[in-house]
N, CA, C, O and CB atoms as a CASP TS submission, in Angstrom:
PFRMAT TS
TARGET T0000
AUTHOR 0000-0000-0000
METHOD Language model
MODEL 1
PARENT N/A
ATOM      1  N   UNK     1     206.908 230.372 190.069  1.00  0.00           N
ATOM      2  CA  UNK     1     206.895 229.057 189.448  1.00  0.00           C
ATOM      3  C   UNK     1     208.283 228.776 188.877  1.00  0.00           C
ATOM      4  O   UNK     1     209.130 229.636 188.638  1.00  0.00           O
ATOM      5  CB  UNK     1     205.801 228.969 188.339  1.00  0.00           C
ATOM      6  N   UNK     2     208.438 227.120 188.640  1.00  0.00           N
ATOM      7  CA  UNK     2     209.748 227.086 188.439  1.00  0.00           C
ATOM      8  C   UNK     2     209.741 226.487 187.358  1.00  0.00           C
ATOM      9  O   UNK     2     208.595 226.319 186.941  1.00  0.00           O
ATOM     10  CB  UNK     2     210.545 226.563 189.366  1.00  0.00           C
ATOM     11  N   UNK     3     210.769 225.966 186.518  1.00  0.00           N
ATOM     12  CA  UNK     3     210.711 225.192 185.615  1.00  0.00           C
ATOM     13  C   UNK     3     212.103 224.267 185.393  1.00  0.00           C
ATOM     14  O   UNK     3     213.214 224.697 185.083  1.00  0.00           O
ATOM     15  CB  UNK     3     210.312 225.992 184.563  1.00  0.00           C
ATOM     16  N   UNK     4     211.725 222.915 185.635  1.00  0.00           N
ATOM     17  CA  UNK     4     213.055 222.677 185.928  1.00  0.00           C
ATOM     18  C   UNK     4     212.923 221.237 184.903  1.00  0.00           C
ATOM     19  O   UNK     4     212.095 220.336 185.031  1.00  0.00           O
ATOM     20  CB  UNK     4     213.494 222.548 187.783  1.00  0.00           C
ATOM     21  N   UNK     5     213.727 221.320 184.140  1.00  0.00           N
ATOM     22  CA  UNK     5     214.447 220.119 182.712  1.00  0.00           C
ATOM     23  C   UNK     5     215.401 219.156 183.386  1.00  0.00           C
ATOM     24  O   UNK     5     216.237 219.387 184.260  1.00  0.00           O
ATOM     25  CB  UNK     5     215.613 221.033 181.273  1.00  0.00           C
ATOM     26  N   UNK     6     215.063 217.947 182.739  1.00  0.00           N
ATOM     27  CA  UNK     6     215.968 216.841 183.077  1.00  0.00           C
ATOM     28  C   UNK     6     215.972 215.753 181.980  1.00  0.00           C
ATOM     29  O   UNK     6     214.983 215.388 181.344  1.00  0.00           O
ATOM     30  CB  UNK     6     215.559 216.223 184.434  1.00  0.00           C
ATOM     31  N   UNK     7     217.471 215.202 181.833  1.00  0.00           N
ATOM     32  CA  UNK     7     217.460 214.318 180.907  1.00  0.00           C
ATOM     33  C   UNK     7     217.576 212.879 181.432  1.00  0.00           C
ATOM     34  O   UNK     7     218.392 212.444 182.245  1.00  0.00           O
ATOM     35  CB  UNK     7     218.438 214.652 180.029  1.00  0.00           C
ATOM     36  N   UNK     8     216.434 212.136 180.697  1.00  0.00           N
ATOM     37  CA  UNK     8     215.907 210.640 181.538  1.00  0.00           C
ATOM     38  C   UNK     8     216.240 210.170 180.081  1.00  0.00           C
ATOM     39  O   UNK     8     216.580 210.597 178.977  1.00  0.00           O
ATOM     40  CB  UNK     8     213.926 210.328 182.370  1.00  0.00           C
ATOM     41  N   UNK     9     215.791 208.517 181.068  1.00  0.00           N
ATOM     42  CA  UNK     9     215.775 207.583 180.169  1.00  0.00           C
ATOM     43  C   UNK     9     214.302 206.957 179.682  1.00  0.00           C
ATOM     44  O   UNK     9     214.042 205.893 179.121  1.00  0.00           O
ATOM     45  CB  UNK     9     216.625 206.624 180.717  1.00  0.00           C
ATOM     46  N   UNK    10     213.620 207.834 180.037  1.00  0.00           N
ATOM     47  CA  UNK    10     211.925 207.316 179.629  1.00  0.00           C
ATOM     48  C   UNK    10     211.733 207.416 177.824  1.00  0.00           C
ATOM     49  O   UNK    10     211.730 208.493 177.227  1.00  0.00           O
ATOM     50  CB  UNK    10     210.497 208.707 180.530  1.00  0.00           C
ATOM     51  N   UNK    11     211.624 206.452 177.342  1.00  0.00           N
ATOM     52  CA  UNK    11     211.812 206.089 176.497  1.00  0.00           C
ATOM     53  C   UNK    11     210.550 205.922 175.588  1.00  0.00           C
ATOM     54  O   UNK    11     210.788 205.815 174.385  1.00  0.00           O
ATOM     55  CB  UNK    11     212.491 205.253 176.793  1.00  0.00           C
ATOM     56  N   UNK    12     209.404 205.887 175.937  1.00  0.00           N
ATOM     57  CA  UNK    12     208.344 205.138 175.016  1.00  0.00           C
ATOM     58  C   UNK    12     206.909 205.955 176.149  1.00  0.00           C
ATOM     59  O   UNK    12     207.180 206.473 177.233  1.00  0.00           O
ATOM     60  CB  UNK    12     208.574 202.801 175.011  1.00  0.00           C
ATOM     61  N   UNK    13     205.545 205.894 175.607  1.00  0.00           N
ATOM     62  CA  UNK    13     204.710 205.865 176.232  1.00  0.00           C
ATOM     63  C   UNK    13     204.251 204.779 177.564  1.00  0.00           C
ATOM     64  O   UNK    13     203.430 205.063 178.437  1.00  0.00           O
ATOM     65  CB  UNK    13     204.111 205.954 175.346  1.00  0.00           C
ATOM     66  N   UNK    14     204.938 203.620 177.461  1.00  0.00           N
ATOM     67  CA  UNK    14     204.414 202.428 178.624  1.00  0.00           C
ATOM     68  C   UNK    14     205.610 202.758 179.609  1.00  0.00           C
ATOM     69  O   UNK    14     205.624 202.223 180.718  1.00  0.00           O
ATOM     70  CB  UNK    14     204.377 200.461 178.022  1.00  0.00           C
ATOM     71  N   UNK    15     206.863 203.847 179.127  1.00  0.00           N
ATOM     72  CA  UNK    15     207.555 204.099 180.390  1.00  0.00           C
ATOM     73  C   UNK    15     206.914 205.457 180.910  1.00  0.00           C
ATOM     74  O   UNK    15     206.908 205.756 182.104  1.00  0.00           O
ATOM     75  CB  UNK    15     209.219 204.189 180.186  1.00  0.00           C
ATOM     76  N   UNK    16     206.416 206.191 179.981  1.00  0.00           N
ATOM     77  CA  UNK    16     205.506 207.390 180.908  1.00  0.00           C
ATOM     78  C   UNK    16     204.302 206.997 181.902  1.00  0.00           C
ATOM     79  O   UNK    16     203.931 207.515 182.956  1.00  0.00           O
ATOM     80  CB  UNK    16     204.735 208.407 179.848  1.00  0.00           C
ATOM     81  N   UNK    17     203.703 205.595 180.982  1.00  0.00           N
ATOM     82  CA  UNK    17     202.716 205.301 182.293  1.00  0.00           C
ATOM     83  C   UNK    17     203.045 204.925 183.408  1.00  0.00           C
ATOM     84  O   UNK    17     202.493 205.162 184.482  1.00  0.00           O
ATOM     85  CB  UNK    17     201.881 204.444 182.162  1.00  0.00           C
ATOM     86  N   UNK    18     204.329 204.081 183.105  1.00  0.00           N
ATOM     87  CA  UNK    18     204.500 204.039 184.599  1.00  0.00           C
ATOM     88  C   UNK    18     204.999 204.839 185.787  1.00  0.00           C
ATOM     89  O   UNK    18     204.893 204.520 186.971  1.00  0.00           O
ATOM     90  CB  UNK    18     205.052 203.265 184.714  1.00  0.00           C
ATOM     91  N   UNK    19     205.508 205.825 185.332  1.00  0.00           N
ATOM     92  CA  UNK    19     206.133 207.275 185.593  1.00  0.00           C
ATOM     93  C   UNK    19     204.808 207.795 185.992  1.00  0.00           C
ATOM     94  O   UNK    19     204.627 208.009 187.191  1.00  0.00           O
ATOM     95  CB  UNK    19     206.946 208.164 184.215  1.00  0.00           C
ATOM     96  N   UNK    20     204.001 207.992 185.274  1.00  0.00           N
ATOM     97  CA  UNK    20     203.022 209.439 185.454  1.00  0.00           C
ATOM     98  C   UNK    20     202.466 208.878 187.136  1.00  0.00           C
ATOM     99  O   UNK    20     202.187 209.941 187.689  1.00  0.00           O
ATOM    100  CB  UNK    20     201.289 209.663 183.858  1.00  0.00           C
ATOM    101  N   UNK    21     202.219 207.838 188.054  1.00  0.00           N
ATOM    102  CA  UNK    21     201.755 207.806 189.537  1.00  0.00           C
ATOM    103  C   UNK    21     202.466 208.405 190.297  1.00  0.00           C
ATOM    104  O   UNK    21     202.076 209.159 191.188  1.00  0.00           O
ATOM    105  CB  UNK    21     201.639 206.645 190.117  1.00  0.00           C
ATOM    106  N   UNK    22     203.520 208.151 190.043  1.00  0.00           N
ATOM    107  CA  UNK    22     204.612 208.550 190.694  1.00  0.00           C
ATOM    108  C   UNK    22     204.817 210.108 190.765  1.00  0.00           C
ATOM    109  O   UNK    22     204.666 210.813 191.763  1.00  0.00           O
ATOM    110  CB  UNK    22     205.695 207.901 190.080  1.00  0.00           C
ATOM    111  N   UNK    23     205.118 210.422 189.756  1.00  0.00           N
ATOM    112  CA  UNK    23     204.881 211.863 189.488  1.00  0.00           C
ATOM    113  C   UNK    23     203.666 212.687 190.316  1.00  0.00           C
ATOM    114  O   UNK    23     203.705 213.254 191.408  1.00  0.00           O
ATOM    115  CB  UNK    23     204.578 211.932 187.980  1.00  0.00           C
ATOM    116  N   UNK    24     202.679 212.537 189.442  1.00  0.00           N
ATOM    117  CA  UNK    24     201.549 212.865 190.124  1.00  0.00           C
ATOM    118  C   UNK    24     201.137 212.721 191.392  1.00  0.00           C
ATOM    119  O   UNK    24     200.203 213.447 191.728  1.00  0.00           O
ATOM    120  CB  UNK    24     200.829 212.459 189.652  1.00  0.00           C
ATOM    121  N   UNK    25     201.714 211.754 192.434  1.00  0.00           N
ATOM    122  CA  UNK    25     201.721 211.835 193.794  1.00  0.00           C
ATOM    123  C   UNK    25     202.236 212.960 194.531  1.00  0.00           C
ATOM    124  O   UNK    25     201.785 213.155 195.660  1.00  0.00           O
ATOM    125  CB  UNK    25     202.301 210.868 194.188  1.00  0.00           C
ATOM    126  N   UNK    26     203.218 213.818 194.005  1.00  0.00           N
ATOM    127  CA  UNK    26     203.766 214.735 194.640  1.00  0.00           C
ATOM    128  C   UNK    26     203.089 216.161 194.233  1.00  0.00           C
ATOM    129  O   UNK    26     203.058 216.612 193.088  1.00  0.00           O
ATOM    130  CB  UNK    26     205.187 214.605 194.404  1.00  0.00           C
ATOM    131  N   UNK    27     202.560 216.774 195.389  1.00  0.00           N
ATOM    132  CA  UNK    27     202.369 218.111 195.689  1.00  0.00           C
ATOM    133  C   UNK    27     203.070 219.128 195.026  1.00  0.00           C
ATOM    134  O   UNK    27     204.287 218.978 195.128  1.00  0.00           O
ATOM    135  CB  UNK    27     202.575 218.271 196.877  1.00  0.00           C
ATOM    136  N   UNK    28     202.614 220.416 194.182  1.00  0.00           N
ATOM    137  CA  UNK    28     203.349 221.082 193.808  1.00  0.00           C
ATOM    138  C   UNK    28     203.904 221.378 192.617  1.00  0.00           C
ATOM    139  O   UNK    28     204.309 222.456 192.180  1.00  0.00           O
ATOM    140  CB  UNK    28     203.863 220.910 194.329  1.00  0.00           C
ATOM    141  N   UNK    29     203.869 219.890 191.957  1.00  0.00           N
ATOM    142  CA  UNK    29     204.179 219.966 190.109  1.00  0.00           C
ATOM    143  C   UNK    29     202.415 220.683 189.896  1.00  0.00           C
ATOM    144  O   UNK    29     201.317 220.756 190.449  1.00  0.00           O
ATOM    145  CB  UNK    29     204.546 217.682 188.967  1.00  0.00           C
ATOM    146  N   UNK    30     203.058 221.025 188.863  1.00  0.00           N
ATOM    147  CA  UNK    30     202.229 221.530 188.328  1.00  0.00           C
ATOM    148  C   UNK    30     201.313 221.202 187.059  1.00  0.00           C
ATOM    149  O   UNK    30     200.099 221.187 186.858  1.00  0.00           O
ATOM    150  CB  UNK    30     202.730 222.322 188.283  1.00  0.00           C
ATOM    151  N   UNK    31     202.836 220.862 186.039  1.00  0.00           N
ATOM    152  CA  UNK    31     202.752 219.694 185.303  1.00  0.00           C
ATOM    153  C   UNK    31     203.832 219.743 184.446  1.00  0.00           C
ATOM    154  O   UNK    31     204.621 220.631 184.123  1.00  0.00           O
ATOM    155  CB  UNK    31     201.517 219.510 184.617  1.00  0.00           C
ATOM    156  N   UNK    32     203.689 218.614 184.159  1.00  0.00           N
ATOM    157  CA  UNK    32     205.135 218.096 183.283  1.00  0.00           C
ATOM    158  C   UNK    32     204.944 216.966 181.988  1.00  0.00           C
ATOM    159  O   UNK    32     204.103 216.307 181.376  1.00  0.00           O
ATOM    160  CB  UNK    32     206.246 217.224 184.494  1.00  0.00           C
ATOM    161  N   UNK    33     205.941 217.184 182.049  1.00  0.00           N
ATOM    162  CA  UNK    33     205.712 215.687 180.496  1.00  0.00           C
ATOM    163  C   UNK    33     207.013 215.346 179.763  1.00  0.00           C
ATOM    164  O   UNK    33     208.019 215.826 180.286  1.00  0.00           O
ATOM    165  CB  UNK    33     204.548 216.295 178.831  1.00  0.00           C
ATOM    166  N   UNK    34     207.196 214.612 178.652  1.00  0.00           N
ATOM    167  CA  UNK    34     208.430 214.204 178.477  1.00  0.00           C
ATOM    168  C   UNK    34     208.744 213.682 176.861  1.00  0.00           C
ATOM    169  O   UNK    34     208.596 212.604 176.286  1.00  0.00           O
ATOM    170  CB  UNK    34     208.629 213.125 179.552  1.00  0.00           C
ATOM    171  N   UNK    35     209.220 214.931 176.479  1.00  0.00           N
ATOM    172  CA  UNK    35     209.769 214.680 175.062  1.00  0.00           C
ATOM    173  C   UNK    35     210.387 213.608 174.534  1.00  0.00           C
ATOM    174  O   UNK    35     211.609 213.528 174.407  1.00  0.00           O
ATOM    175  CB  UNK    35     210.556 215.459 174.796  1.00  0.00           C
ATOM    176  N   UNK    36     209.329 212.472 174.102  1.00  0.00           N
ATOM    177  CA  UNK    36     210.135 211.081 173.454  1.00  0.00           C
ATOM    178  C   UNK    36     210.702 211.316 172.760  1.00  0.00           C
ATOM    179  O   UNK    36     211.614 210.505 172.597  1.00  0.00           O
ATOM    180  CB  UNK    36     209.635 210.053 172.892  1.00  0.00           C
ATOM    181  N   UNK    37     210.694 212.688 171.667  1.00  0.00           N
ATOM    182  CA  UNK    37     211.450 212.752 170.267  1.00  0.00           C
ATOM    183  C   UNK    37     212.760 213.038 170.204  1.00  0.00           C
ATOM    184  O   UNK    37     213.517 212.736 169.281  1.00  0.00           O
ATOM    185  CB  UNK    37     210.940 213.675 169.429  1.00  0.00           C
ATOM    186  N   UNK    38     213.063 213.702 171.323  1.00  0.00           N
ATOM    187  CA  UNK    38     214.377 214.457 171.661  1.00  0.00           C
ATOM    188  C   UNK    38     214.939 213.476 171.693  1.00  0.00           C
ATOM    189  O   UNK    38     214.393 212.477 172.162  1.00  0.00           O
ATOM    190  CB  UNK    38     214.612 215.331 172.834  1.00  0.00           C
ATOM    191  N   UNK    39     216.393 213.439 171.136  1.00  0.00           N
ATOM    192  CA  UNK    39     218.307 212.272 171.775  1.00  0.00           C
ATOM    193  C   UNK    39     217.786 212.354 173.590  1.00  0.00           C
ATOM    194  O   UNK    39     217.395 211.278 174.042  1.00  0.00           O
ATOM    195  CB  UNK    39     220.942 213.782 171.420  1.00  0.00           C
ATOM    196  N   UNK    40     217.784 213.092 174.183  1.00  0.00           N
ATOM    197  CA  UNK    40     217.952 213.252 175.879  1.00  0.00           C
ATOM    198  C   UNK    40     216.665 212.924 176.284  1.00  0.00           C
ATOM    199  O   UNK    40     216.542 213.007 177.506  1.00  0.00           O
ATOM    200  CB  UNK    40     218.381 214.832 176.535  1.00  0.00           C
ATOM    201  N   UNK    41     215.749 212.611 175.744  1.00  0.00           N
ATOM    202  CA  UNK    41     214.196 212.024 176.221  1.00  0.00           C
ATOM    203  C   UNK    41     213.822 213.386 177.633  1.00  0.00           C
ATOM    204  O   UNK    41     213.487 213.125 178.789  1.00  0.00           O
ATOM    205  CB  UNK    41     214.377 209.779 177.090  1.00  0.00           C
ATOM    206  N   UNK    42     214.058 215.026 176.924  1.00  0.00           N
ATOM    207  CA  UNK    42     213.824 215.924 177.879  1.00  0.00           C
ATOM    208  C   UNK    42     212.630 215.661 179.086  1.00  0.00           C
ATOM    209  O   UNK    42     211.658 214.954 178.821  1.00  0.00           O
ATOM    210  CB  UNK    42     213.560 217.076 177.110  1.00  0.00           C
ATOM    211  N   UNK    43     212.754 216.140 180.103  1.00  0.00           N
ATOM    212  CA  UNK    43     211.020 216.069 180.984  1.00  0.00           C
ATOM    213  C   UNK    43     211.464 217.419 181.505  1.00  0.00           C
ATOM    214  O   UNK    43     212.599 217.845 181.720  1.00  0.00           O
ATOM    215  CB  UNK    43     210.509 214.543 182.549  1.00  0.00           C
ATOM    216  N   UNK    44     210.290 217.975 181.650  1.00  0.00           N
ATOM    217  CA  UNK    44     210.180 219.552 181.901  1.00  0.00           C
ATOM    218  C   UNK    44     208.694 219.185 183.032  1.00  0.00           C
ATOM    219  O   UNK    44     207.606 218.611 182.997  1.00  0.00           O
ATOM    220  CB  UNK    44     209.827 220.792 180.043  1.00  0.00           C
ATOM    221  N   UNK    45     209.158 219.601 183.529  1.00  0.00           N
ATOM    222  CA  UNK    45     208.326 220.023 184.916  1.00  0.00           C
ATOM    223  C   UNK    45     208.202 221.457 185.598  1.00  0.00           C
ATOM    224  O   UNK    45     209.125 222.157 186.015  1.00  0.00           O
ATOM    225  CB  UNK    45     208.913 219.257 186.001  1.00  0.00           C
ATOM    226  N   UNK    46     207.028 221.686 185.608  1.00  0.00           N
ATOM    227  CA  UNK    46     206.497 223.288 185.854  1.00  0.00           C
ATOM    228  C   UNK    46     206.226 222.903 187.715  1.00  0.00           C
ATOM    229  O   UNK    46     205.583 221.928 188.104  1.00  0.00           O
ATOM    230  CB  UNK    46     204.550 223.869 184.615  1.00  0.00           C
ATOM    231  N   UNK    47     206.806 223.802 188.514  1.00  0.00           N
ATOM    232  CA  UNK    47     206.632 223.604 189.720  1.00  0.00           C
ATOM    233  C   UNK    47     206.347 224.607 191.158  1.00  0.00           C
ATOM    234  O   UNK    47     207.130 225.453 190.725  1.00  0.00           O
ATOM    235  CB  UNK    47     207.558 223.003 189.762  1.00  0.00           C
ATOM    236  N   UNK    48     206.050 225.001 192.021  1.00  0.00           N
ATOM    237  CA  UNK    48     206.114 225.673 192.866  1.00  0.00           C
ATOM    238  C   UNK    48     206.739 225.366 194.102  1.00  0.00           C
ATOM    239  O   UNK    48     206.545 226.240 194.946  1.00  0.00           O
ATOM    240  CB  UNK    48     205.176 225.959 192.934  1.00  0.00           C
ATOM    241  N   UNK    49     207.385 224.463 194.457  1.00  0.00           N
ATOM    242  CA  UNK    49     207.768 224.175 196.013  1.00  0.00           C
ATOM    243  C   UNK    49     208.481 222.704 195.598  1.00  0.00           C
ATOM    244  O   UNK    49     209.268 222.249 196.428  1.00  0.00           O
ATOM    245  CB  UNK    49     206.197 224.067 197.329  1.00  0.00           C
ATOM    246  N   UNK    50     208.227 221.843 194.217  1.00  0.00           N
ATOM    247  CA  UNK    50     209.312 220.917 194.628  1.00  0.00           C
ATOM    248  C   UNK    50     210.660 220.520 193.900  1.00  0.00           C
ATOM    249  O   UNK    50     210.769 220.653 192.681  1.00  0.00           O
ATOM    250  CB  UNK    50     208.710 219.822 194.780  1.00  0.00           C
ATOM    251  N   UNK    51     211.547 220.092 194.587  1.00  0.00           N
ATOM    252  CA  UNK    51     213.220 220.715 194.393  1.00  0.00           C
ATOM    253  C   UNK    51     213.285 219.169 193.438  1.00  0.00           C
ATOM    254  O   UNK    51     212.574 218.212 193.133  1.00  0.00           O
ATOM    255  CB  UNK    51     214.657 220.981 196.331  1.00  0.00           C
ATOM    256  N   UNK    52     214.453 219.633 193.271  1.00  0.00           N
ATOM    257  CA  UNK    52     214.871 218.829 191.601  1.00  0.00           C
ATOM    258  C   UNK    52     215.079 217.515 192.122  1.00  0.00           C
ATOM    259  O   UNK    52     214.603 216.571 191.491  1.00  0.00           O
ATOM    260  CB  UNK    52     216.519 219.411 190.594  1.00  0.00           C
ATOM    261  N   UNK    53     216.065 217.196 193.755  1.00  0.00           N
ATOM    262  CA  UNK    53     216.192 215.976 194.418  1.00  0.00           C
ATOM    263  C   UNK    53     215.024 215.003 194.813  1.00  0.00           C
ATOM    264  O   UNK    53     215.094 213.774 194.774  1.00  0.00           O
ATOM    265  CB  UNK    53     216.801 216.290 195.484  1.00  0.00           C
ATOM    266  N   UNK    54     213.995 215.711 195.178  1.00  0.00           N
ATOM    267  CA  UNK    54     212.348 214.689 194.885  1.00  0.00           C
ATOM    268  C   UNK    54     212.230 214.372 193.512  1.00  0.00           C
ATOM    269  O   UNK    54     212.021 213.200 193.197  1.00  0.00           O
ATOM    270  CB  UNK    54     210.714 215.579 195.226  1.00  0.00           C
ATOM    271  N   UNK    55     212.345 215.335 192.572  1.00  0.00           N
ATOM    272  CA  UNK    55     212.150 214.599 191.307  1.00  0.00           C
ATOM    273  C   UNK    55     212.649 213.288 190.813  1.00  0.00           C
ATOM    274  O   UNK    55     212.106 212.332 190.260  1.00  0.00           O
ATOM    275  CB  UNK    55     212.523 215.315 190.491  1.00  0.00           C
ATOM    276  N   UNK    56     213.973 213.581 191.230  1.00  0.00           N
ATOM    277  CA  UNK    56     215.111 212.733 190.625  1.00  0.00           C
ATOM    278  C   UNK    56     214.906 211.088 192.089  1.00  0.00           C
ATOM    279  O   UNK    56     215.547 210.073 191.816  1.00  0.00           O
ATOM    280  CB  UNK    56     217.172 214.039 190.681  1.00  0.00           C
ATOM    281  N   UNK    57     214.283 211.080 193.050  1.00  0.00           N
ATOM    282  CA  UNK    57     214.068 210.515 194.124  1.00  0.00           C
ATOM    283  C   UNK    57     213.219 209.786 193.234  1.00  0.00           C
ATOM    284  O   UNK    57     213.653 208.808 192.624  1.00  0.00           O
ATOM    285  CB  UNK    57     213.655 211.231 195.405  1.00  0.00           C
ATOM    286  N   UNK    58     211.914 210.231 193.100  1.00  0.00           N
ATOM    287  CA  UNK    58     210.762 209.961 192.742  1.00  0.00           C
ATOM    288  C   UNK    58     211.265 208.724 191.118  1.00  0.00           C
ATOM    289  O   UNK    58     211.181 207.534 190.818  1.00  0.00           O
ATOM    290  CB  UNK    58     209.838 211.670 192.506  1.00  0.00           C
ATOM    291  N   UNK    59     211.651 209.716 190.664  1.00  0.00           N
ATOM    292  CA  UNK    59     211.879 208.847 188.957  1.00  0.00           C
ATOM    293  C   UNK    59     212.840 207.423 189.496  1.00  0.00           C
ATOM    294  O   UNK    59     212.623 206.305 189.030  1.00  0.00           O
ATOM    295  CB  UNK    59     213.180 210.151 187.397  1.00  0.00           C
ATOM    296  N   UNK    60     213.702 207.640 190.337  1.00  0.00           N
ATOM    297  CA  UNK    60     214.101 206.490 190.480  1.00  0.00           C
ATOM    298  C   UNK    60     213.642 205.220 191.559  1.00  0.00           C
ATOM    299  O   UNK    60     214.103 204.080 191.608  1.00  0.00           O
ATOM    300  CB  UNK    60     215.194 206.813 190.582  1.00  0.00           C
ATOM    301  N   UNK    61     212.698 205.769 192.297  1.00  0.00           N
ATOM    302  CA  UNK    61     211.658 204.665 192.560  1.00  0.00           C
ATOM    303  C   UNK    61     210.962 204.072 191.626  1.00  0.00           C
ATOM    304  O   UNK    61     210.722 202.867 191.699  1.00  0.00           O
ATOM    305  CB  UNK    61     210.752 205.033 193.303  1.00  0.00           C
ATOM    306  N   UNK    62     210.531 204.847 190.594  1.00  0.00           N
ATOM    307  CA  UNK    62     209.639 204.022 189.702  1.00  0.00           C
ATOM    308  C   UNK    62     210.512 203.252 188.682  1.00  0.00           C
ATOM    309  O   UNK    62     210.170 202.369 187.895  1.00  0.00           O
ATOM    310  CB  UNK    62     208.570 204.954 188.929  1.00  0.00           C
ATOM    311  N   UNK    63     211.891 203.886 188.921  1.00  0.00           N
ATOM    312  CA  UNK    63     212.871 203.038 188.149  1.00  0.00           C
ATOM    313  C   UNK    63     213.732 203.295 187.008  1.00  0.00           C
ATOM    314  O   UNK    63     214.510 202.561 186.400  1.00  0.00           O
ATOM    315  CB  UNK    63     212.282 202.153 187.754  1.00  0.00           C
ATOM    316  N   UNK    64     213.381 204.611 186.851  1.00  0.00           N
ATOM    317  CA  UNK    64     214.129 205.542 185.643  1.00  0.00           C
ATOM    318  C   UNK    64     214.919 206.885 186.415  1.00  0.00           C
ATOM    319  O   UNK    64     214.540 207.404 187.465  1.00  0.00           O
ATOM    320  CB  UNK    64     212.763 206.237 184.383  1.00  0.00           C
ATOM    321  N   UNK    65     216.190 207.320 185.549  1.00  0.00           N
ATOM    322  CA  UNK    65     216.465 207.422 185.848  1.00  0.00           C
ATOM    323  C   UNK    65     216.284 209.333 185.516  1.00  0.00           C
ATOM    324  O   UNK    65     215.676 209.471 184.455  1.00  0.00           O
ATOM    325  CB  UNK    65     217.072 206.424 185.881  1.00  0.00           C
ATOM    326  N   UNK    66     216.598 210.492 186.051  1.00  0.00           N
ATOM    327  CA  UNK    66     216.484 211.759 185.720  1.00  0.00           C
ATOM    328  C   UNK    66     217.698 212.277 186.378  1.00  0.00           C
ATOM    329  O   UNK    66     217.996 211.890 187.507  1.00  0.00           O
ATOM    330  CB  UNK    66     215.178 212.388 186.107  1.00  0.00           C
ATOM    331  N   UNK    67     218.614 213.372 185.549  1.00  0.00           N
ATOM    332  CA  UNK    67     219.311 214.199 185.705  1.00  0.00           C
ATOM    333  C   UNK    67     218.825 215.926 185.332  1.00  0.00           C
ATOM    334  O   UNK    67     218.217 216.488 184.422  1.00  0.00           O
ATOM    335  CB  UNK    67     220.306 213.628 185.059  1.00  0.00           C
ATOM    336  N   UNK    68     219.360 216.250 186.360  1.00  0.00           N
ATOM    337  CA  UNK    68     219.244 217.869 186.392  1.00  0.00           C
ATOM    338  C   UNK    68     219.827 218.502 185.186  1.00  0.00           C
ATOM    339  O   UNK    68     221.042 218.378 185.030  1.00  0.00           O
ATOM    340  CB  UNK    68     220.012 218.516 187.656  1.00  0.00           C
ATOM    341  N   UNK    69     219.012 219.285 184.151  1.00  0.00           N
ATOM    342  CA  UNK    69     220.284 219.919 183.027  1.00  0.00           C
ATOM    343  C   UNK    69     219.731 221.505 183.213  1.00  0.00           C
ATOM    344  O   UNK    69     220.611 222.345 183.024  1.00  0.00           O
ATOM    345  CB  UNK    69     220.199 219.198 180.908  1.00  0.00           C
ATOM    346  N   UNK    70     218.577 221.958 183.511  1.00  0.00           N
ATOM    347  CA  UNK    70     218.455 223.472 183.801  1.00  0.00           C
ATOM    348  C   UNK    70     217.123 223.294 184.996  1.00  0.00           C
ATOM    349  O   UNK    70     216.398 222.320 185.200  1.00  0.00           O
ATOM    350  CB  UNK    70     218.021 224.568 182.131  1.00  0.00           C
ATOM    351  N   UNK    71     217.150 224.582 185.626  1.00  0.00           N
ATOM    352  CA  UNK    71     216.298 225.195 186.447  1.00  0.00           C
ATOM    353  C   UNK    71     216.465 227.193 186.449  1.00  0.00           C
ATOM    354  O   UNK    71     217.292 228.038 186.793  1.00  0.00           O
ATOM    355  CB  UNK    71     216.679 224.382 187.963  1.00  0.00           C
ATOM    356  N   UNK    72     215.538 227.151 186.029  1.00  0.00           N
ATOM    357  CA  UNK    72     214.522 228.257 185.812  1.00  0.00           C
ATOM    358  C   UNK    72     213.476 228.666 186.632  1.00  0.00           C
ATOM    359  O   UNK    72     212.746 229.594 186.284  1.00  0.00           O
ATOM    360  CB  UNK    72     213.930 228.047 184.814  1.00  0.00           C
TER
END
């Protein structure tokens, strides 16, 4: 399993809802979620098979944006 952090711009709960379809469409997370409290609005995603470039694909279809800061 992997664990891979990224700093977005999801900002509030009505930007996680719109995030969480998106997310959840893809195979393989495991699960994730996204520290509103943090300065970097962290999202940590627990994963087995999908790479940080779907993530970051994915978030910016729905329109936000995610950068890579660790993988584990």
């Amino acid at each position: 399993m992997n664990t891979l952090k990224f700093k977005t711009n999801v900002k509030c709960g009505g930007c996680i809802a719109t995030v969480t379809p998106h997310l959840n469409q893809l195979k393989g997370i495991i699960s994730w979620n996204v520290d509103t409290t943090d300065p970097l609005k962290i999202m940590t995603v627990e994963t087995e098979e999908i790479s940080a470039e779907e993530i970051t694909s994915v978030m910016k279809t729905a329109g936000y944006q995610a950068e890579l800061i660790l993988s584990e």
